[in-house]
C-alpha positions as CSV (number, residue, x, y, z in Angstrom):
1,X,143.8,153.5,-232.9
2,X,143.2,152.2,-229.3
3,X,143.3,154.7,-226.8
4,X,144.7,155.2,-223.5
5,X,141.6,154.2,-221.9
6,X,140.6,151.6,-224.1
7,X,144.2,149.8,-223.7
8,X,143.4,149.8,-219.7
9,X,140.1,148.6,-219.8
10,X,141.0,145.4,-221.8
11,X,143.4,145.0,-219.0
12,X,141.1,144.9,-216.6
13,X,139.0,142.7,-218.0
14,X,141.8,140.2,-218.7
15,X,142.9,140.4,-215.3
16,X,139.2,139.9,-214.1
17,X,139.4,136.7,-216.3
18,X,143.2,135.6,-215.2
19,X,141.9,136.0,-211.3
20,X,139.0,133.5,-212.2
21,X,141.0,131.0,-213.7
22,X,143.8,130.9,-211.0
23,X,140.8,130.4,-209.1
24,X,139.3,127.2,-210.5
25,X,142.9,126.0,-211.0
26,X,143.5,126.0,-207.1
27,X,140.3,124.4,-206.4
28,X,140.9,121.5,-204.8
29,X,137.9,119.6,-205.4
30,X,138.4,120.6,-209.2
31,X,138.9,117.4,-211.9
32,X,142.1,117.2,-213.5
33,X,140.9,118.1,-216.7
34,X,139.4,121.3,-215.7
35,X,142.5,122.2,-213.6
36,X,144.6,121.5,-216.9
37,X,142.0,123.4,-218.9
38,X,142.4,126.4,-216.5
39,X,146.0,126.6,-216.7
40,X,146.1,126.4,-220.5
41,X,143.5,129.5,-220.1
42,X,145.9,131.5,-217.8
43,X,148.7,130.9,-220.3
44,X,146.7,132.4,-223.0
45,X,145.7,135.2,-220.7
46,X,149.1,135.6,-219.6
47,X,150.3,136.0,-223.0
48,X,147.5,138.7,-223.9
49,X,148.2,140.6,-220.3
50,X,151.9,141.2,-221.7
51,X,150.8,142.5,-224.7
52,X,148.6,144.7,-223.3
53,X,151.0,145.9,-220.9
54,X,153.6,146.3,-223.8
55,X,150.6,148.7,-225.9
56,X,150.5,151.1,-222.9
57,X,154.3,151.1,-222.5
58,X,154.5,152.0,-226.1
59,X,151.4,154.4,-226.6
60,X,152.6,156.6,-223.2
61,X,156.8,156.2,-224.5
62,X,154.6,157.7,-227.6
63,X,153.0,160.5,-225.7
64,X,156.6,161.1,-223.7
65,X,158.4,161.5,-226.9
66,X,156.0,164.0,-228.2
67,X,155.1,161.3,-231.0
68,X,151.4,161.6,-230.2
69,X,149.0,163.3,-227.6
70,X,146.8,162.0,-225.4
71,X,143.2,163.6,-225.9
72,X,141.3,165.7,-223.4
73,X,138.0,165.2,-223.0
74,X,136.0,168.0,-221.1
75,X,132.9,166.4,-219.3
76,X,129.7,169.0,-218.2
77,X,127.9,166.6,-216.0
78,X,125.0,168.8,-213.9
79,X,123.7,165.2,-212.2
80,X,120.3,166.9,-212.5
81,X,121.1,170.4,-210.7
82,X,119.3,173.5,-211.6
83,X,121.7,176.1,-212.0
């Protein structure tokens, strides 16, 4: 089961990958083919970004209509103090 978190950090990684892309497809002094090669990579991403998107919308509808909870997770960090 993918998890809140998980879900969002897939997302940013395919937005990290969709920004590079769009990058290389603007380039100017890029070749055609890699231009064409990029866009056929953002449609991919595109595709993947959407269903991503549509996960969350579904997993926090989920959580709205009481279907499932999301999990708390309680964190002790001391960063090293004595207490």
């Amino acid at each position: 089961m993918e998890t809140l978190g998980s879900l969002i950090d897939k997302l940013s990684i395919v937005n990290i990958k969709l920004y590079h892309q769009e990058d290389i497809a603007h380039d100017t002094g890029a070749t055609d083919a890699v231009v064409a090669s990029a866009k056929r990579k953002i449609d991919i991403l595109n595709m993947q970004r959407n269903s991503l998107i549509q996960e969350i919308d579904e997993l926090l509808q989920a959580v709205i209509d009481g279907e499932k909870k999301v999990p708390v997770a309680l964190q002790c960090k001391d960063y090293g103090r004595k207490t």
